[in-house]
C-alpha positions as CSV (number, residue, x, y, z in Angstrom):
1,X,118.1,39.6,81.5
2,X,119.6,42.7,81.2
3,X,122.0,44.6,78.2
4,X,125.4,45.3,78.7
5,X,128.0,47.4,76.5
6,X,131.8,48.3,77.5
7,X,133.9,50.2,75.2
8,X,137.5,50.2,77.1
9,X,140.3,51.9,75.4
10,X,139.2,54.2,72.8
11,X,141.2,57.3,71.6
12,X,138.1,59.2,71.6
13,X,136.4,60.5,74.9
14,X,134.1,63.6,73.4
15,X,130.7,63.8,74.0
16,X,130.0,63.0,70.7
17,X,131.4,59.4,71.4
18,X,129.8,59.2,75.0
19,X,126.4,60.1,72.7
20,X,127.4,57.1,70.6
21,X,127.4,54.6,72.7
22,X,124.4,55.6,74.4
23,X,122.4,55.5,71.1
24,X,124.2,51.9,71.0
25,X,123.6,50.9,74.4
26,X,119.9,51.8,73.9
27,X,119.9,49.2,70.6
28,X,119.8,46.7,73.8
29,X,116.8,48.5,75.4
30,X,114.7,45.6,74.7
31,X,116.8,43.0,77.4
32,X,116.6,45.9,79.7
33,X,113.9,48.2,79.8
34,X,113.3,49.3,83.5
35,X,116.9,51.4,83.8
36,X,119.6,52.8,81.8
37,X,123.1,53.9,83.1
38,X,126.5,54.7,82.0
39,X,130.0,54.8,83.6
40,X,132.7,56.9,82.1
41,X,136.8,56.7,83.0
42,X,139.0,58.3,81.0
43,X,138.7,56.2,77.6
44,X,136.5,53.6,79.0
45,X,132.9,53.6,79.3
46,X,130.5,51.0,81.0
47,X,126.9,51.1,80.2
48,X,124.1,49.1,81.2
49,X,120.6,48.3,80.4
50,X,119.0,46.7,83.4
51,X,116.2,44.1,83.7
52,X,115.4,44.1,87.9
53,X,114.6,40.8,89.1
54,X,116.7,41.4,92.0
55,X,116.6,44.1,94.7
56,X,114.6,46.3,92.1
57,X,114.6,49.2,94.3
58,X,118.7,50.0,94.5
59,X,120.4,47.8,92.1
60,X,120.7,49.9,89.7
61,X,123.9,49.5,87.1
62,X,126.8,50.1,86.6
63,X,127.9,48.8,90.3
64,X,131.0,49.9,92.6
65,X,133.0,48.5,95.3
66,X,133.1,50.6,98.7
67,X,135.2,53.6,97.1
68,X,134.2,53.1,93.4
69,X,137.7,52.3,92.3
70,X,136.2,49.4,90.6
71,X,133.2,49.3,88.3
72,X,131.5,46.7,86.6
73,X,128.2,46.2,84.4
74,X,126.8,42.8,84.8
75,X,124.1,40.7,82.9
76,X,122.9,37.9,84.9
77,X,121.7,36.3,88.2
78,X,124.7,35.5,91.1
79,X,122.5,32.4,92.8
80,X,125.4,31.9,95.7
81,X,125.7,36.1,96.4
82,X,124.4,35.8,100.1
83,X,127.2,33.2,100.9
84,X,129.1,35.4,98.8
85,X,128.8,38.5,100.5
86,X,128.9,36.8,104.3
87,X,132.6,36.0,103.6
88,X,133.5,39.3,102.8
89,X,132.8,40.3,106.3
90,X,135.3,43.4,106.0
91,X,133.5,44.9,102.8
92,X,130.3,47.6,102.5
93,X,127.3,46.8,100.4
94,X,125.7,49.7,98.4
95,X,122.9,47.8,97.6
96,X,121.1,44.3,97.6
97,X,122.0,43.2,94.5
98,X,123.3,40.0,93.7
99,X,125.6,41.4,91.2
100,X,127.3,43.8,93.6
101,X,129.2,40.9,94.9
102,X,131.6,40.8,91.5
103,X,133.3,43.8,92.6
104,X,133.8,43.0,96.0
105,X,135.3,39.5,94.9
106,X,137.6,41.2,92.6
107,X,138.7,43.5,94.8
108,X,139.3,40.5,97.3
109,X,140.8,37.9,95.0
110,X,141.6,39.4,92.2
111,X,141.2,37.8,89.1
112,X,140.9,34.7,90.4
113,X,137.3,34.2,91.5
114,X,135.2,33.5,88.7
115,X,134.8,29.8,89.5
116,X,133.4,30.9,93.1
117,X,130.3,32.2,91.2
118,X,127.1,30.0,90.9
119,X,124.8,31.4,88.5
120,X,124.5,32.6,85.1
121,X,126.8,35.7,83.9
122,X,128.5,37.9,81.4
123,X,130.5,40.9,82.9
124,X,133.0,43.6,82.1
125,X,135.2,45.0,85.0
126,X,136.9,48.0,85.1
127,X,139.7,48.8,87.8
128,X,140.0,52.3,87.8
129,X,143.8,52.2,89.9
130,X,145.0,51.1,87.0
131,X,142.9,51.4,84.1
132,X,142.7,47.4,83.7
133,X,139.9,45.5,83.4
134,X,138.4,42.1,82.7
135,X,135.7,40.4,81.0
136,X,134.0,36.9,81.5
137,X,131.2,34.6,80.8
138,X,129.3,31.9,82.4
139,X,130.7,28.5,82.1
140,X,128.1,26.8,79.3
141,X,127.3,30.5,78.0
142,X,123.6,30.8,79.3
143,X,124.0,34.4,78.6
144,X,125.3,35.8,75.9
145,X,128.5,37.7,75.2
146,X,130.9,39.0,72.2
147,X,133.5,40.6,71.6
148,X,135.0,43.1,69.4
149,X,137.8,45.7,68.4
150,X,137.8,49.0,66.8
151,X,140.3,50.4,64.5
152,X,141.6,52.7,67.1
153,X,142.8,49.8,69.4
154,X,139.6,49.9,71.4
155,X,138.0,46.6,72.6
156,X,134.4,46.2,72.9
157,X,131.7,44.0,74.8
158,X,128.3,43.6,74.0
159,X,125.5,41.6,75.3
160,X,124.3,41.0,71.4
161,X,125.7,41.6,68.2
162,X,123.5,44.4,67.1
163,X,125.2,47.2,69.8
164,X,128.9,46.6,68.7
165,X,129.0,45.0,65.0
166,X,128.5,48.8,63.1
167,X,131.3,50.3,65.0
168,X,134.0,47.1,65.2
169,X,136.3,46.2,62.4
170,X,136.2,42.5,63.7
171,X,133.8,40.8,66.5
172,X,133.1,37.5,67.5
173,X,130.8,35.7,70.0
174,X,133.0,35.5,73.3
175,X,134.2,32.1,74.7
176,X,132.0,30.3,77.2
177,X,133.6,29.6,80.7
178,X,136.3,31.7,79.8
179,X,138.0,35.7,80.9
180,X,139.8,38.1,79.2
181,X,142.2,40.2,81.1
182,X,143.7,43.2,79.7
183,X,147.2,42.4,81.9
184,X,147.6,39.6,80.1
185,X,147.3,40.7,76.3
186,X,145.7,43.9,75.6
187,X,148.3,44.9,73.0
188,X,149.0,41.7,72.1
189,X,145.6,40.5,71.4
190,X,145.2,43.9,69.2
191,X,148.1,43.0,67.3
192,X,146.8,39.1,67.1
193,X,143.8,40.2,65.3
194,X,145.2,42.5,63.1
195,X,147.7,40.1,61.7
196,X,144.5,37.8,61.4
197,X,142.8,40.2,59.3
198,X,146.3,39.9,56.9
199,X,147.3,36.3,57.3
200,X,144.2,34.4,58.8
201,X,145.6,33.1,61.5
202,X,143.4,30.5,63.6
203,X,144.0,31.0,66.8
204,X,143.9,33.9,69.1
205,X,146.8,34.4,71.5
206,X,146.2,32.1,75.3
207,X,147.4,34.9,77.6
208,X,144.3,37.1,76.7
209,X,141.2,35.1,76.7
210,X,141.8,31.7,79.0
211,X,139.2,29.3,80.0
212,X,138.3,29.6,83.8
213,X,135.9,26.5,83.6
214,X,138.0,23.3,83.8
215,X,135.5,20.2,84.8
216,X,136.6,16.7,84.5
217,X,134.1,16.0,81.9
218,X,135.7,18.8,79.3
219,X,138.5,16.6,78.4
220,X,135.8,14.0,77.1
221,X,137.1,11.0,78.9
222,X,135.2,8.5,79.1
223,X,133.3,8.1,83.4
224,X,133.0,5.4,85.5
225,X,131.0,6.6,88.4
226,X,128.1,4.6,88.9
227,X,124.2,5.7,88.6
228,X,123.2,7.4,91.4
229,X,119.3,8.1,91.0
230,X,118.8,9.7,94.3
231,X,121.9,11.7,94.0
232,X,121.0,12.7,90.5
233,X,117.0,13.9,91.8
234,X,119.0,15.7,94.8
235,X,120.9,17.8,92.8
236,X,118.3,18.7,90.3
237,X,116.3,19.8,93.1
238,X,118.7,21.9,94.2
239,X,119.3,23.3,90.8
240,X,115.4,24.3,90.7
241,X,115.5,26.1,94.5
242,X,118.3,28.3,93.4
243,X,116.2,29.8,90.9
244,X,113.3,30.7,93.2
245,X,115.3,34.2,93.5
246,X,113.9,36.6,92.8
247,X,111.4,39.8,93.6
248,X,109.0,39.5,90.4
249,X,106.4,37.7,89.3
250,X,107.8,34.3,87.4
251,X,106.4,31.3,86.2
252,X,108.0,28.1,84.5
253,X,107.5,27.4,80.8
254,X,105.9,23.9,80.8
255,X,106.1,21.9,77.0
256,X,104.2,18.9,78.8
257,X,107.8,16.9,77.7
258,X,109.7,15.7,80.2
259,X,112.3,18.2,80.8
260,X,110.0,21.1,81.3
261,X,107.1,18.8,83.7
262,X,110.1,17.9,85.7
263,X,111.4,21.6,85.9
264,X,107.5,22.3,86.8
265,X,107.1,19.7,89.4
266,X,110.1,20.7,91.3
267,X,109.6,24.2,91.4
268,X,105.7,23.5,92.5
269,X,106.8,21.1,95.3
270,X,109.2,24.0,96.9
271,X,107.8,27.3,96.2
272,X,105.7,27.6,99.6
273,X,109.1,27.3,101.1
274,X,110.8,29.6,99.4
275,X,111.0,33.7,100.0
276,X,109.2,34.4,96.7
277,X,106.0,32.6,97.7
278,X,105.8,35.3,100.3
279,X,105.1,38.1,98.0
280,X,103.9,36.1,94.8
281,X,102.1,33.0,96.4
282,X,102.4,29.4,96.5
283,X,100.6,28.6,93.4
284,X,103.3,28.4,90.2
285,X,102.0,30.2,87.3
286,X,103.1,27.5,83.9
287,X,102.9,29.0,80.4
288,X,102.4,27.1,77.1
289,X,102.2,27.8,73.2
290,X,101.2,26.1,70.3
291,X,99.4,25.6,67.4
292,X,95.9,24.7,68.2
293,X,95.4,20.8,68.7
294,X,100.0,20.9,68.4
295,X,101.0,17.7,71.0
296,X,102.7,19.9,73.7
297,X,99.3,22.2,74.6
298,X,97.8,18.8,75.4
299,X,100.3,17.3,77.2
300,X,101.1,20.6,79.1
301,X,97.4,21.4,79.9
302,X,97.7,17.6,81.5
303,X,100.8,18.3,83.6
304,X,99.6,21.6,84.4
305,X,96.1,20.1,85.8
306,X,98.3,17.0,87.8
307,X,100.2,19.8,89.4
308,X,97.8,21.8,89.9
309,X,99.6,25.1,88.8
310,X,97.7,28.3,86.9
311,X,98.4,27.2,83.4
312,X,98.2,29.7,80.5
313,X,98.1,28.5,77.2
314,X,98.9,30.6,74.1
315,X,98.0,29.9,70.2
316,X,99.7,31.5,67.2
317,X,99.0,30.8,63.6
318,X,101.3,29.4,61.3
319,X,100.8,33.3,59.5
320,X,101.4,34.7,62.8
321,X,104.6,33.1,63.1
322,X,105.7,33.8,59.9
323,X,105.1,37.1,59.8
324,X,107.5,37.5,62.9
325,X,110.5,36.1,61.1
326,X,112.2,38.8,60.0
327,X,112.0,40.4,64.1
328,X,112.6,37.1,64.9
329,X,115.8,36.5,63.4
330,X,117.1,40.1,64.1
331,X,116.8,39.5,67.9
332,X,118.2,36.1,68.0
333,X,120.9,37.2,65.6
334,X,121.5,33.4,63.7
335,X,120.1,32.1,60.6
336,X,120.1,28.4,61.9
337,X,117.4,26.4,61.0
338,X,116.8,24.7,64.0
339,X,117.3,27.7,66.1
340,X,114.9,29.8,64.4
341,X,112.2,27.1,64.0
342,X,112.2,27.1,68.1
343,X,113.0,30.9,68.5
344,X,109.6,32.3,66.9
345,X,107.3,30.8,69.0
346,X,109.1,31.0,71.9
347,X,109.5,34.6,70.9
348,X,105.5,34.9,70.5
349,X,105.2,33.6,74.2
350,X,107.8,35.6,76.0
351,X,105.1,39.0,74.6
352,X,102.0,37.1,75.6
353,X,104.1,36.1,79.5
354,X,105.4,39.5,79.8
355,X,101.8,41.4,78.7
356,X,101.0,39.9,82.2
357,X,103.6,41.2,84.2
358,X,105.5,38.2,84.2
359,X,109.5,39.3,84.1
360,X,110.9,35.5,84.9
361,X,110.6,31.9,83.1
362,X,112.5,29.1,84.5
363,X,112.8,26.7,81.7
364,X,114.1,23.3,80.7
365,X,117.0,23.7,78.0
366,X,120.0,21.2,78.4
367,X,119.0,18.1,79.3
368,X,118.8,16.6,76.3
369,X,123.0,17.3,76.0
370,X,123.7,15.7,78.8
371,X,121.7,12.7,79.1
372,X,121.7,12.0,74.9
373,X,117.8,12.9,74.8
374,X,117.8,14.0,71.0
375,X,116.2,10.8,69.5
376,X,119.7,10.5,67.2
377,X,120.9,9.4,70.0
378,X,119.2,5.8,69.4
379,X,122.4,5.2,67.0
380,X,124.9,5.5,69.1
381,X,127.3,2.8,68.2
382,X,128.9,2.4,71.9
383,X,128.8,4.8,74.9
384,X,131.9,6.1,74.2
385,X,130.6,8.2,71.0
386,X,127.6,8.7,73.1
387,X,129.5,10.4,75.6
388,X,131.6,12.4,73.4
389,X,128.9,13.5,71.7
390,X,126.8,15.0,74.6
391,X,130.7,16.6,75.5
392,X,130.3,18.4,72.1
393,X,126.6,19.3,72.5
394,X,127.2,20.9,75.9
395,X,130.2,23.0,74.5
396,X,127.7,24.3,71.9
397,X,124.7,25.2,73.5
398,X,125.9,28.8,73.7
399,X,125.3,28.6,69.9
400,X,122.0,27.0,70.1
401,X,119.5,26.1,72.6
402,X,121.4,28.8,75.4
403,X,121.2,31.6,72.5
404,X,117.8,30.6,71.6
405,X,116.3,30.9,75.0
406,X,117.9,33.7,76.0
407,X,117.5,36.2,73.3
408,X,114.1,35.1,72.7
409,X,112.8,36.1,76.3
410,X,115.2,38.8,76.1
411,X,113.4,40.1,73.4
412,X,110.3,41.2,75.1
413,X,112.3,41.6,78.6
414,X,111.9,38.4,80.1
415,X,114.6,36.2,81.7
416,X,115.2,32.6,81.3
417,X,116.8,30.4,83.9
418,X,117.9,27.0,83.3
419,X,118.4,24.8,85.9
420,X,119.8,21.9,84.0
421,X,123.0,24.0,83.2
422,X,123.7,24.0,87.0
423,X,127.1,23.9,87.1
424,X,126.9,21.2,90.1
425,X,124.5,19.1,88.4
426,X,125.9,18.9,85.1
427,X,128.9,17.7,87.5
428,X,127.0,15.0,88.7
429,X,125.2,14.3,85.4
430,X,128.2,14.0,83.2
431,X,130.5,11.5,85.8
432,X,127.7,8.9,85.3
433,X,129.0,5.6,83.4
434,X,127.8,6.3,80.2
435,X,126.7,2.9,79.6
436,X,123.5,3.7,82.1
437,X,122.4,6.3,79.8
438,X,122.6,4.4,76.1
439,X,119.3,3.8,75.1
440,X,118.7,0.1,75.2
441,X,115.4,-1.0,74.2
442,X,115.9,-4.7,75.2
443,X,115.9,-3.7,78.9
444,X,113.4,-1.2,78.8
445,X,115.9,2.1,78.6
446,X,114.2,4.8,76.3
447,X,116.5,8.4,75.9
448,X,117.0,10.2,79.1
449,X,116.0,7.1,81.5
450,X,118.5,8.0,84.2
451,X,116.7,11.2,84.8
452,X,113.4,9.4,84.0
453,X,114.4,7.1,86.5
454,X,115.6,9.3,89.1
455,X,112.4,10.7,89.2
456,X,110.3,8.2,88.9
457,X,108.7,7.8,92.6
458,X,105.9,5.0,93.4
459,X,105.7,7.0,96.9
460,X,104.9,10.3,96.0
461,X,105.1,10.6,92.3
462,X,106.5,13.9,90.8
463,X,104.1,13.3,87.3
464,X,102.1,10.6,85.8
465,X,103.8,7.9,84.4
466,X,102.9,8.5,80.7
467,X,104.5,11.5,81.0
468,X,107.4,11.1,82.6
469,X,108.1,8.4,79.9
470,X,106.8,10.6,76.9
471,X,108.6,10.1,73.6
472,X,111.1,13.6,73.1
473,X,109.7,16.4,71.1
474,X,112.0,19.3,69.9
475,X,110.1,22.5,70.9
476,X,110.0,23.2,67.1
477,X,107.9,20.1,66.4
478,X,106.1,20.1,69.6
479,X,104.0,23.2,69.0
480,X,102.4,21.5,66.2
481,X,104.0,19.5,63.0
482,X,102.2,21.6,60.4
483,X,104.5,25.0,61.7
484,X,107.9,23.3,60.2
485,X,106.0,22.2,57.4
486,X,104.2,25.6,56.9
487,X,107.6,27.2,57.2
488,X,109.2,25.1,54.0
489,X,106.4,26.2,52.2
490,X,106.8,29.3,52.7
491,X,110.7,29.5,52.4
492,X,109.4,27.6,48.8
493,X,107.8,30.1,47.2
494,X,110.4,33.0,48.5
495,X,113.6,30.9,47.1
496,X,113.6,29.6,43.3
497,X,115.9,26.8,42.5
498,X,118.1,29.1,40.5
499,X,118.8,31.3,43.5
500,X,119.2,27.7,45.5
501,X,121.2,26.1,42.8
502,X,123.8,29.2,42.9
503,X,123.6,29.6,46.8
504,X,127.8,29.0,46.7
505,X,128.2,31.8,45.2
506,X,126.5,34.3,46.7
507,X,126.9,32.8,50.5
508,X,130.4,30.9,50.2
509,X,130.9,30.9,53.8
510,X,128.1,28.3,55.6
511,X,126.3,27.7,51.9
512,X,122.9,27.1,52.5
513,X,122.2,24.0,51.3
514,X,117.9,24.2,51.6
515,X,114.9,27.1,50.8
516,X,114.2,27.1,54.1
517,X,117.9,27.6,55.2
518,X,118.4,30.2,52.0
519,X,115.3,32.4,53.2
520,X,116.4,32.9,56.9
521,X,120.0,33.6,55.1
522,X,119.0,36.9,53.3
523,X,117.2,38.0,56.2
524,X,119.9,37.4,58.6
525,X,122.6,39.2,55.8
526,X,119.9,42.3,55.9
527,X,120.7,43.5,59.3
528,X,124.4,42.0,59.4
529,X,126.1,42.0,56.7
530,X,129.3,41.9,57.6
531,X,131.8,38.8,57.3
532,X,131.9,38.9,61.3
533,X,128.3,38.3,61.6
534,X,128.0,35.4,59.4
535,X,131.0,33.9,60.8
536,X,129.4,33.8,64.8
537,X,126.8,31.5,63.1
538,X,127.6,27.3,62.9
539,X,127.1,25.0,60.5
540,X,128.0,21.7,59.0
541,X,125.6,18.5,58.0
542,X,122.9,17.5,61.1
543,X,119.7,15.1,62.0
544,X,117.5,15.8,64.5
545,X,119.6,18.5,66.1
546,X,123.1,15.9,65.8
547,X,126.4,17.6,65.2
548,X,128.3,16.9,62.1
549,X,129.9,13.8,64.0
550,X,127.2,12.3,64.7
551,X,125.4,12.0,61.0
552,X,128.4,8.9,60.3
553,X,125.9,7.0,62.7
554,X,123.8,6.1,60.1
555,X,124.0,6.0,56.5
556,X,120.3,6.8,56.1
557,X,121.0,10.3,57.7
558,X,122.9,11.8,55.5
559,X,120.1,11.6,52.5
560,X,117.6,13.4,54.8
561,X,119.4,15.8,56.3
562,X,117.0,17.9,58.8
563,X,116.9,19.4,62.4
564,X,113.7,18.2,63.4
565,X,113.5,15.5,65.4
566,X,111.2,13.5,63.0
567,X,114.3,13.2,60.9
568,X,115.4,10.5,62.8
569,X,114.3,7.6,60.8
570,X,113.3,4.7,62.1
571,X,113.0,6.3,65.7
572,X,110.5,8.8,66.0
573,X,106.6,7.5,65.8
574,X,106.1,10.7,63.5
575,X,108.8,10.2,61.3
576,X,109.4,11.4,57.9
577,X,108.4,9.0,55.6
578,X,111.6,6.7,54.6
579,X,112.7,6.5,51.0
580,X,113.4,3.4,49.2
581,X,116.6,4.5,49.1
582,X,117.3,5.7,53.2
583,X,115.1,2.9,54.4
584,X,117.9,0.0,52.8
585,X,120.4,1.9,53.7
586,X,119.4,2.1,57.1
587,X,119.1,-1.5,57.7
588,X,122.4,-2.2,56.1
589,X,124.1,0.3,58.4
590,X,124.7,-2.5,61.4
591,X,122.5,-0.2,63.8
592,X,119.9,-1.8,65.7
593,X,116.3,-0.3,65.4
594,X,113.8,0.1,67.9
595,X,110.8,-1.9,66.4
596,X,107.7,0.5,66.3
597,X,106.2,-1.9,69.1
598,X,108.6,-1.2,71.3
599,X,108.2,2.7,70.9
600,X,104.3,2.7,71.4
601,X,105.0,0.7,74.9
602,X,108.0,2.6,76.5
603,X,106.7,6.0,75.0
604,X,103.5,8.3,74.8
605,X,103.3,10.2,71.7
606,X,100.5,13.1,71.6
């Protein structure tokens, strides 16, 4: 991943300001280490911390069309480029970087080609003809992007938070699937947010930020398209190919869960094939952390030994972990629970991968959106809430999971691809009949068995069977129950009950409602304090990783409110222990349970 920073329209083009926002450019070092550059026009200036995975030699950034009237800095990975590039047959390549292809599109097509990119992107473009530019983001928000504006009119783009939040008045975290053109609504958007800042208007005006990404299943309607399991493999595999690019060492970060061996089994099936075997070899390198004895290092050092990949297995101490916190949270920039449960350890793994000149992970976020994998999902009262409700979670990765894997790896300069957010497959994924992916213990359907099933192959198997039907673990719980549990003690003896008990008034905005939640708080408020900061961060009432929605499926829930999976009562083999109380409200709630029985047969817990 790399760091990007754009500062378009500022009143102030001295070298004291191009100074400035080097020395803020250089705040995202960390996602970029091996180049630094900077573009100046006028009162715009384009600078760019790059990460090379891709033509490492000459793609260096910011990049040009063939007479440098338009410039753009780009964080991501372009998957389709050389298609790309062979129908601009009348355009001239500086380098071989997939990125290079934005300008050449732009300059081809204008505005209109974002949806001809497959990959993962944010980008600012500048168009030096006129002084325009644009700015967009990847359709589910893989990478990250805000946006912000200065008191002098000037608008800003930043990769994180921590390059633009001293110098704006107001920022926010920038719109998945959507662009901002500065054609349609510089001075209007300037004015928008001004008058927000007065009046607190809700909404900001369409004609400057509009959404580019329009797939059926954004309207939440309801499918109707039956289950395709070879269709559904097919595309998947595809999705894992596509992120063989590259011209660095990678490897795949491999839980031993389902969504990570399948990500493993793919990419270990096709590498021999694939360019980067050439220079890197055919064996895939998998990578693992965990507390010592935690359920994902054994069931990842069992995967990795089916596959026969070169497995490397990490440990961290719950101290360890905890000690990291406060670095943590400043890289990942959010004080949710869940997210910074998952981040540290994930965090401690992307320093051990990169120590060994690893610069690539291809990992196994979003499945558990689209196929209603979180164990919550058990509740579902009919499949049209369960559909709706993997709508919603896809629309918020960018907030969780997508912010959580990206800034974590970005950290130590790592990148993280995600083949399940494969525009194509999530396509495919999301026009299945719902109905096929309610869990249904009477016929045998535990979460995610359309992708289970799909992959499930008497011929030549992809994994063992007790794997490829192992019971969901959040990452957080995975690497070992006693870290969450280590972490509440902790957050314990930092918060007293006074400071917990008067919590609304010192955070009104997103109250924390727990220690644990309270501790992260003050750390987050120490390196961004400002109301915009707090306000990119979500909240609102969740189980096992549900939205606020979702809680209303069972009674029980809302007594025990908690992001780990083992929050879902009644479902998970490890669950909390149930009340008196949430155990009788539970079975007068009308949801069926799955009988314990039932669990231990369709699903391997570690």
């Amino acid at each position: 991943m790399c760091g990007i920073l754009a500062v378009l329209g500022c009143t102030d083009n001295s070298q004291a300001k191009r100074s400035r926002i080097i020395e803020l450019s250089r705040r995202l070092k960390h996602r970029g280490p091996d180049w630094s550059g900077l573009h100046c026009h006028g009162d715009c200036y384009l600078a760019h911390q790059r990460l090379a995975i891709v033509d490492p030699a000459s793609g260096d950034q910011p990049l040009y069309n063939q007479d440098k009237t338009v410039v753009v800095t780009v964080n991501g990975e372009i998957y389709n480029h050389k298609e790309l590039r062979a129908q601009l047959k009348s355009h001239t390549f500086r380098t071989g970087s997939d990125c290079e292809v934005i300008a050449h599109l732009y300059e081809e097509h204008g505005e209109n080609f974002i949806d001809m990119l497959d990959g993962m992107f944010s980008f600012v473009l500048l168009d030096t003809r006129d002084n325009s530019f644009i700015a967009a983001r990847d359709a589910i928000g893989i990478t990250p992007l805000y946006i912000g504006w200065g008191l002098d009119g000037s608008v800003w783009f930043a990769s994180e938070m921590k390059a633009l939040s001293d110098d704006c008045e107001r920022f926010m975290s920038f719109l998945p699937g959507h662009i901002y053109s500065s054609k349609q609504g510089f001075h209007l958007l300037f004015k928008f947010m001004l008058l927000r800042l007065l009046c607190c208007l809700p909404h900001m005006p369409a004609g400057a930020l509009r959404r580019w990404y329009n797939p059926p299943w954004f309207s939440e309607q309801i499918p109707s398209s039956p289950y395709d399991p070879l269709a559904l493999r097919n595309a998947f595999e595809k999705a894992v190919v596509k992120r063989l690019m590259t011209d660095v060492p990678f490897g795949v970060l491999l839980s031993g869960g389902l969504d990570s061996s399948l990500v493993a089994a793919v990419a270990s099936r096709h590498l021999a094939d694939s360019q980067a075997a050439q220079q890197w070899g055919s064996q895939l390198h998998t990578f693992c952390i965990g507390l010592k004895g935690s359920p994902d290092l054994k069931a990842a050092r069992e995967v990795a030994d089916y596959l026969r990949t070169r497995h490397h297995e990490f440990y961290f101490t719950v101290q360890e972990g905890i000690d990291a916190l406060e670095e943590v949270i400043y890289h990942i920039e959010t004080y949710d629970v869940t997210t910074v449960r998952a981040s540290t350890p994930m965090f401690l793994m992307s320093r051990k991968i990169k120590s060994l000149g690893v610069k690539m992970v291809i990992s196994g976020e979003g499945s558990d959106e689209i196929f209603g994998g979180y164990l919550y999902f058990h509740k579902a009262p009919n499949k049209e809430e369960f559909h709706q409700e993997t709508c919603r979670k896809i629309k918020a990765l960018h907030l969780y999971d997508c912010l959580r894997a990206n800034k974590s790896t970005s950290a130590w300069g790592v990148e993280a691809r995600v083949p399940f957010l494969d525009k194509e497959f999530i396509n495919i994924a999301m026009s299945i009949d719902p109905e096929w992916k309610m869990i249904r213990p009477d016929l045998g359907r535990i979460e995610k068995w359309v992708l289970r099933n799909a992959f499930d192959d008497e011929k030549n198997p992809y994994l063992p069977k007790h794997i490829l039907y192992r019971q969901k673990e959040q990452f957080s719980d995975g690497v070992g129950y006693s870290w969450i549990d280590g972490l509440k003690d902790h957050a314990n003896k930092q918060v007293t009950d006074a400071m917990l008990m008067n919590a609304s008034f010192i955070y009104p905005e997103n109250t924390p409602t727990t220690k644990e939640a309270y501790y992260y708080r003050t750390i987050f408020e120490k390196f961004f304090p400002k109301n915009s900061a707090r306000s990119t961060v979500p909240g609102g009432p969740s189980v096992a990783c549900s939205t606020a929605k979702a809680v209303e499926w069972d009674a029980a829930w809302s007594k025990n409110l908690d992001p780990s999976g083992r929050a879902a009562l009644g479902v998970h083999a490890a669950a909390y222990e149930e009340t008196a109380g949430t155990k009788a409200a539970s079975q007068n709630n009308g949801s069926p349970q799955q009988p314990q029985s039932t669990l231990e047969k369709t699903a391997t817990v570690a």
